[in-house]
N, C-alpha and C positions, 0 to 999 in steps of 0.2 A: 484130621488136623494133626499137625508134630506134636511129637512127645515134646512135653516141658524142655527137657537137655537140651534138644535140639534146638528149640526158639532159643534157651536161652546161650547155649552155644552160638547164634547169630546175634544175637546181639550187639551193637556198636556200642561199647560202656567209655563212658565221659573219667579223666584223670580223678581221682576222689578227691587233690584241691580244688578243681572246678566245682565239683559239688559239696564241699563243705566253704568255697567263697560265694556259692549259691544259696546256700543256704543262709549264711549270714556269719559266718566264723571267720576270726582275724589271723593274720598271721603269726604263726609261734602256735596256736591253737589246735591246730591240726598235728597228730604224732601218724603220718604216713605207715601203714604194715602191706606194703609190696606199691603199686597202681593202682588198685582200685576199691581197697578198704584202708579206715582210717580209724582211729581212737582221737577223742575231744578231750582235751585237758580240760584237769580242773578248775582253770582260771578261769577258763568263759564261763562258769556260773558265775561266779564273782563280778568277773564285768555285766552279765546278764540278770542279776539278783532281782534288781529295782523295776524291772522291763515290766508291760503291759504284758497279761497272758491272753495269746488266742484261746480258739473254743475248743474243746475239749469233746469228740465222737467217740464213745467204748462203740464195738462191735461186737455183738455177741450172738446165740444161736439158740436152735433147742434143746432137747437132749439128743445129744448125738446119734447116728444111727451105721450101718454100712454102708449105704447108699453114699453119704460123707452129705456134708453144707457148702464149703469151701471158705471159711471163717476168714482165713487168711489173705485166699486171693480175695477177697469182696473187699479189707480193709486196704490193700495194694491199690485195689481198681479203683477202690472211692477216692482214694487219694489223689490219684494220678485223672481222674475227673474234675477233681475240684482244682486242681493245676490246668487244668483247660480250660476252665472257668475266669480264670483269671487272678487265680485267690493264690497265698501264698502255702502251701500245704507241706506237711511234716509225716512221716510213716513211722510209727514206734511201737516197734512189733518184739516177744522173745525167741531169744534162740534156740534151733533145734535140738534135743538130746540125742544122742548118739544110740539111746535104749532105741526109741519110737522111729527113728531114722530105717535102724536094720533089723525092727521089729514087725509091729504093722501098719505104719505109717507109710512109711517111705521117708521121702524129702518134705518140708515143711520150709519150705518161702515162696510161698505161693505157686499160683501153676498158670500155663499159658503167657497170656499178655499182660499176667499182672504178678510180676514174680519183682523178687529182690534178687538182685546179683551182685558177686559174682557167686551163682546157685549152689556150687559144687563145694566152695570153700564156704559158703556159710554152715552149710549139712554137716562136714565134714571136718571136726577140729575148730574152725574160721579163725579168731585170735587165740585161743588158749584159754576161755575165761573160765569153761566150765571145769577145765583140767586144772586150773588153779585154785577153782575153789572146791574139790576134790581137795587136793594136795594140802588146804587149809585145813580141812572136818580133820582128815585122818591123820596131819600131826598133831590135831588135838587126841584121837585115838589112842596114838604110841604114846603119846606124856603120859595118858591114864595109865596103860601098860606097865609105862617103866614106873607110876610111880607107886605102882603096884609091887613092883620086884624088889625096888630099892627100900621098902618097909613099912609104907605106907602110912609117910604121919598124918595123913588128914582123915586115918582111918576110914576110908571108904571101904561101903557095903560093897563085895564083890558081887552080892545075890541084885543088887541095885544102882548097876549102870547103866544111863541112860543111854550115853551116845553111842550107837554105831560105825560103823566101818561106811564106805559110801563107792561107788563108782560110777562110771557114767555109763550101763550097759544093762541088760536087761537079762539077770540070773538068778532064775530063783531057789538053783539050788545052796546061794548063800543066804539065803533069807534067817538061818537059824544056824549057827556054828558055834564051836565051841575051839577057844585058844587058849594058847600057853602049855601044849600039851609038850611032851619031849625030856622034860625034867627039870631041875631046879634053874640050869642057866637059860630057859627056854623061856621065863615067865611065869606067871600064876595061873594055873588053869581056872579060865571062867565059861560061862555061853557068853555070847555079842551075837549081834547079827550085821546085816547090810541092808544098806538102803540105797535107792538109785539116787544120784548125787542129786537131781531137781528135787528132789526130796528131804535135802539135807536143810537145815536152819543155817547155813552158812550163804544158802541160795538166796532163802527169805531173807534174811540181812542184809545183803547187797545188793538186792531190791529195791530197801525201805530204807539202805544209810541215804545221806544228805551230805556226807562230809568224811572224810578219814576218821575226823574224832570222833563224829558218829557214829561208825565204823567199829573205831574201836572201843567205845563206851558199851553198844550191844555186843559184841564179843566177849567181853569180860560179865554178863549177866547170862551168860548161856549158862542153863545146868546141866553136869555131864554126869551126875550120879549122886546119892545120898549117904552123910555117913552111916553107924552104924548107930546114931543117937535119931533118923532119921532129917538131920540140917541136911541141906543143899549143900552141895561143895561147884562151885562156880570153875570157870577159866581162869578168872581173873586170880582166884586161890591155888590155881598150877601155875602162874609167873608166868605165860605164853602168850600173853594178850598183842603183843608186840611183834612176837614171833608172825600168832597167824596172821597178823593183820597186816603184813610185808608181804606175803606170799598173792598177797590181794590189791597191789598197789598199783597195778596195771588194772585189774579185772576190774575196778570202782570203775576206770572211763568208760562212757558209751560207746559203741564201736557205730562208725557211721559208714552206711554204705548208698547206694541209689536203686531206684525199682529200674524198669526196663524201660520206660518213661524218663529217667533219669529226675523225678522229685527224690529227693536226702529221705533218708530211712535211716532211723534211729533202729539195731539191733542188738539187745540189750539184756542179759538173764533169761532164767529159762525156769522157773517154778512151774507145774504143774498144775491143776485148779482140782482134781480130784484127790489130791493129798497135800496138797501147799498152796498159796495167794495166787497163781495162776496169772501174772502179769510181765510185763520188763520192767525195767529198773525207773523208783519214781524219778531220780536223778536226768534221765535220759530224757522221758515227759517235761519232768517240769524245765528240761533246758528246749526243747520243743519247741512248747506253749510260747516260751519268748521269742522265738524267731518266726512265726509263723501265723497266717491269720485261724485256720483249723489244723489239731493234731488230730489223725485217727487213729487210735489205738485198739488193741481186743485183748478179752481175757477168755480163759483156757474154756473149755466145753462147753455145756448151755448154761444158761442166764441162771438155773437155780445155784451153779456153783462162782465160776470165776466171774460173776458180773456181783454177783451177793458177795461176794468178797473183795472185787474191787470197791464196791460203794461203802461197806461194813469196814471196812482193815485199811487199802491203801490210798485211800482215796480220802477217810480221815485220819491218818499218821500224815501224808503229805498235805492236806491241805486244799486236794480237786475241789472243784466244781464240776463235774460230768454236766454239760450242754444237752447232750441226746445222746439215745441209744436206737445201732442199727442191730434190727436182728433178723439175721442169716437163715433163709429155707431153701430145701428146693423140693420142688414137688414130687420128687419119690420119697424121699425122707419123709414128707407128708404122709405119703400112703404107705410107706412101712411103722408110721405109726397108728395108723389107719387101721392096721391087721393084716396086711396082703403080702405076699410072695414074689409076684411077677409084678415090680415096681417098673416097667417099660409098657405093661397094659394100661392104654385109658381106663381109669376109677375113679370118676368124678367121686363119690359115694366114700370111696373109703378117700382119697383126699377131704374131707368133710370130716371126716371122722378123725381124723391124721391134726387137723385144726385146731380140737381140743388142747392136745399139748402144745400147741405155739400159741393158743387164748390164753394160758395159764402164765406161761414166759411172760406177755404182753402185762397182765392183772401184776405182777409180782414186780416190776421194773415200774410202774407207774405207783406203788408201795413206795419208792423212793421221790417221787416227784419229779418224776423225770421223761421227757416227754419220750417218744418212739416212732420210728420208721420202719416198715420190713419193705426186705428187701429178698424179690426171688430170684434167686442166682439160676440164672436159664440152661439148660441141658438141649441139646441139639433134638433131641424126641421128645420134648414137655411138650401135651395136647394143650393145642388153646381154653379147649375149654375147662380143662385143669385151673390152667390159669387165672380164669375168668372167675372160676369160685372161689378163687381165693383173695380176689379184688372182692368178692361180693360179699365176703366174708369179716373181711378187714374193714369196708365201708359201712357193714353194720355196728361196726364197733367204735368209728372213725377215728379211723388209724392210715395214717396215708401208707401206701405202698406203690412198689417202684418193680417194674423187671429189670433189670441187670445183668448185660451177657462181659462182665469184664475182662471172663478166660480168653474169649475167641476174639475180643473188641479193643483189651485192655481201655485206658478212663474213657474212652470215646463210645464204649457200652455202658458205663454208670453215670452220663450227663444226668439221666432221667434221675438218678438215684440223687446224686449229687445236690439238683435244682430241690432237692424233696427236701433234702437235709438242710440246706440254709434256708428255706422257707419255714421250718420248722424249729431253729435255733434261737438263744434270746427268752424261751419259755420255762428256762427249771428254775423250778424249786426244789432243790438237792436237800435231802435230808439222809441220815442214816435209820435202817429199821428198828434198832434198837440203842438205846443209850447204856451207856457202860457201867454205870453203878448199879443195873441191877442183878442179883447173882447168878453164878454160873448157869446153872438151870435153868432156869429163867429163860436167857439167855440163848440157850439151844433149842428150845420149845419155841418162841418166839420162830427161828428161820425152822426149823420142822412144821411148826402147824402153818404159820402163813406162806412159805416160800415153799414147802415141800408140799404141803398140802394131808401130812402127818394126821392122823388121827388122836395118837399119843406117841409118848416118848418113854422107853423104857429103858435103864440103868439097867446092865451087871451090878454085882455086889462089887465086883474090882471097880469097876467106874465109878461108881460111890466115896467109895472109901477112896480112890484117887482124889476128885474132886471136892471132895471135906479137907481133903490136905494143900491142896492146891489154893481153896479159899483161905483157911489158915497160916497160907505163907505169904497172903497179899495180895494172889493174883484173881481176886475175883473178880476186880473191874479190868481186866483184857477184855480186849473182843475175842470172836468165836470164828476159829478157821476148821469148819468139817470136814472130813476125810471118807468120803461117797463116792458109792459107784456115777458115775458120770450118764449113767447109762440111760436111767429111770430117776422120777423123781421120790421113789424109794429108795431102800437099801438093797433090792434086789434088782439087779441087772434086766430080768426078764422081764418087768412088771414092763407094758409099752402105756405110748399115751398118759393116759393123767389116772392113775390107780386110784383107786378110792377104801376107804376104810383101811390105812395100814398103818403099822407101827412102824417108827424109828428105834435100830436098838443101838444103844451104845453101848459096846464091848469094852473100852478104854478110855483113859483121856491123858493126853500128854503136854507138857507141858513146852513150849518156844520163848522164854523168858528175855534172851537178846531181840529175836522179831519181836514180841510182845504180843503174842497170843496164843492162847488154849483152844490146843487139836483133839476133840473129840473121833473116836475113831469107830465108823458104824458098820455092822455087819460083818462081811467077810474080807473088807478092803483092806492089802497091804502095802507097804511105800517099796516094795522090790519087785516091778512086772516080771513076767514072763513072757518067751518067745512066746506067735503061733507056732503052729505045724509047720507050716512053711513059709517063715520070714522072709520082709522085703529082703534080706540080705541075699538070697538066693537068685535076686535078678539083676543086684548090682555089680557092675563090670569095670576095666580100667584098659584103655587102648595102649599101644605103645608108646605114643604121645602125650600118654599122660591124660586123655580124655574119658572122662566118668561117663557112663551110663547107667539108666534103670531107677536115679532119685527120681521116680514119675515121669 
């Protein structure tokens, strides 16, 4: 089969007013960035406020593996199925980082026949959003700086600054640095560190605003440091609130582009789900839902992180109802969590075994009241009779399941998947797992023992004494956004399938006071990755012409 570029290099791509007057947007609505990507003003919320909402699909997966799910292309292909259905469908997917891009990801808008274009420009730069809201964090950074130099009357603890430096790249020899070095006109020397910009609370924000004044209301509640009586010293207490939140005045619209199908795809923020809310921007959704009869959307890794957080964080800040969730296998991922090595050998046996972890995904989404579909994303070597255990597996649970070839089929491989999902929508009862008033603790126990499957939870002394102070300033009733390996439904990476008898440790807890939520931080997890050995960047290329190779 062609590499992704190539298909998507062929491609015949439709003007992006066609597809934002296909989609249901008026004139003047549309802000054009080249032929074939576009930014939505924010007046069509306004005229869309009052509209009827479609249904609402998360797609989500297990815990990740190497083998890969293909989370993305499944939420493309669904789409672009349910558009051959006859139904009016909406894609609202986030945008790729630039870390994971030329890290070990590659490209991320999907692959094959179910990708977002134009491929090369969304990977790469696409509008400017993430570099804008880079560009926000870290002029909140130098105000702290300068107003540090200049005498610092809000008396801020230099030993307790919160905010970081941020970029959009994946280095970790900035994870721990120390500035203002050089002498007195140089600044105050302190430590700071960096964090990779989907990491940044300016990401989350722009997620979870609804409005500029939204915007900038949680702007001005961000805490960027303590003084030295320990009070909070806010944004809105450095006079910048106006400042960042200009730098962001493009980056609020959704940027709208088409799959290779040509259905409107909402491409939108770019959070993380193992250190941040792991979704696109609710704005972009909830203008979706109104044009649309199904929106599909995903959140970041498997279901115990960015699906637990869409349903816990964005999903009640905005107001969702989640209709159903799909969730994403494919049968080596099965058997690498099965225990085995050579995932291309028949292992009925350890796919069986591999089961357990997507039994647990399945028990833990139905925690929310929310009904479920899986869906096997097909590989050109999956043995039938892989397959068939895994029908027989999901039937003993009855749980409908679908194969799926959307890479090689695009939506004409997820009919089946498709016809599963409207037979199955119409049934939630959405609830969140936990309610907000009770305290922090609580609170993280609650998704450790029943969504982790935790034994217990153990506090540092630091995370203690954080969280006594965090209550005491008010913020007990936030929700809980945990910062987890992605990997396992422990803290340890290695642990595969569903670990039993293990503790949660929390090293930390920090506080996102404009998002409105308390980041516990477990194990060894930090918000600044690191290369591999040998990053995607090493196979990506640029012709004369200006043609990319090697995003997948």
């Amino acid at each position: 089969m062609k590499e992704d570029y190539e298909i998507a290099g062929e491609a015949e791509l439709r003007p992006i007013a066609e597809i934002a007057e296909k989609a249901g947007f008026l004139d003047g609505e549309l802000e054009p960035y080249g032929n074939y990507i576009g930014k939505i003003s924010l007046k069509a919320w306004d005229r869309l406020n009052d509209e009827k909402d479609g249904k609402l699909i998360l797609v989500t997966t297990i815990n990740p593996t190497p083998a890969g799910e293909g989370k993305t292309t499944m939420t493309i292909g669904l789409a672009q199925a349910l558009a051959k259905l006859g139904k009016r469908a909406f894609i609202a997917i986030r945008e790729p980082s630039l870390g994971p891009v030329f890290g070990i990801k590659g490209g991320a808008a999907g692959g094959g026949y179910s990708q977002v274009l134009p491929m090369e420009d969304i990977n790469l730069h696409f509008t400017g959003d993430i570099h804008a809201i880079a560009a926000a964090h870290n002029l909140i950074s130098t105000v702290i700086d300068n107003h540090l130099h200049f005498g610092n009357s809000l008396d801020i603890d230099c030993r307790r600054i919160l905010w970081p430096r941020v970029m959009d790249m994946n280095d970790r020899a900035l994870r721990n640095i120390v500035v203002g070095l050089g002498g007195p006109k140089d600044g105050v020397p302190h430590e700071n560190s960096f964090s990779i910009t989907a990491a940044s609370e300016i990401m989350a924000i722009l997620c979870l605003s609804t409005s500029i004044y939204d915007l900038k209301e949680r702007i001005g509640r961000i805490i960027v440091a303590y003084n030295r009586k320990g009070k909070p010293v806010t944004v809105a207490e450095l006079k910048i609130v106006g400042a960042v939140a200009s730098l962001l005045k493009h980056a609020i619209k959704p940027n709208l582009v088409q799959s290779i199908e040509g259905v409107p795809a909402f491409v939108h923020g770019g959070p993380f789900a193992n250190i941040a809310i792991g979704t696109n921007s609710l704005m972009a959704t909830k203008m979706a839902l109104k044009l649309s009869d199904y929106v599909v959307t995903e959140a970041g890794f498997g279901a115990d992180l960015g699906a637990e957080k869409y349903f816990d964080i964005v999903s009640r800040v905005g107001g969702l109802k989640p209709e159903l969730a799909v969730v994403v296998v494919t049968i080596r991922a099965l058997k690498y969590h099965g225990g085995v090595k050579d995932l291309k050998k028949e292992n009925v046996s350890a796919v069986e075994r591999g089961f357990a972890n997507l039994n647990k995904h399945l028990q833990n989404i139905w925690l929310f009241g929310i009904p479920v579909v899986v869906a096997i994303n097909r590989f050109e070597d999956d043995d039938e009779n892989e397959i068939e255990k895994v029908f027989e597996l999901c039937r003993g649970m009855d749980v409908p399941v679908a194969v799926a070839d959307v890479h090689a089929k695009g939506g004409d491989g997820g009919i089946e998947l498709a016809r599963k999902v409207m037979e199955n929508t119409g049934k939630s009862s959405f609830k969140p797992l936990y309610p907000l008033d009770i305290p922090l603790r609580e609170k993280i126990e609650v998704i450790a023992t029943s969504i982790y499957g935790a034994r217990t939870v153990s506090f540092s002394a630091k995370a203690e004494k954080e969280m006594e102070h965090l209550e005491s300033l008010g913020f007990g009733n936030l929700p809980i956004c945990m910062a987890k390996t992605q990997y396992s439904f422990s803290d340890d990476p290695k642990k595969r399938g569903v670990p039993k008898r293990f503790k949660i440790k929390i090293r930390e807890m920090r506080i996102s006071a404009g998002a409105g939520f308390v980041v516990p931080i477990t194990g060894t997890m930090t918000t600044m990755p690191g290369l591999p050995r040998h990053p995607a960047a090493e196979k990506i290329d640029i012709d004369g012409e200006g043609n990319i190779s090697g995003l997948f």
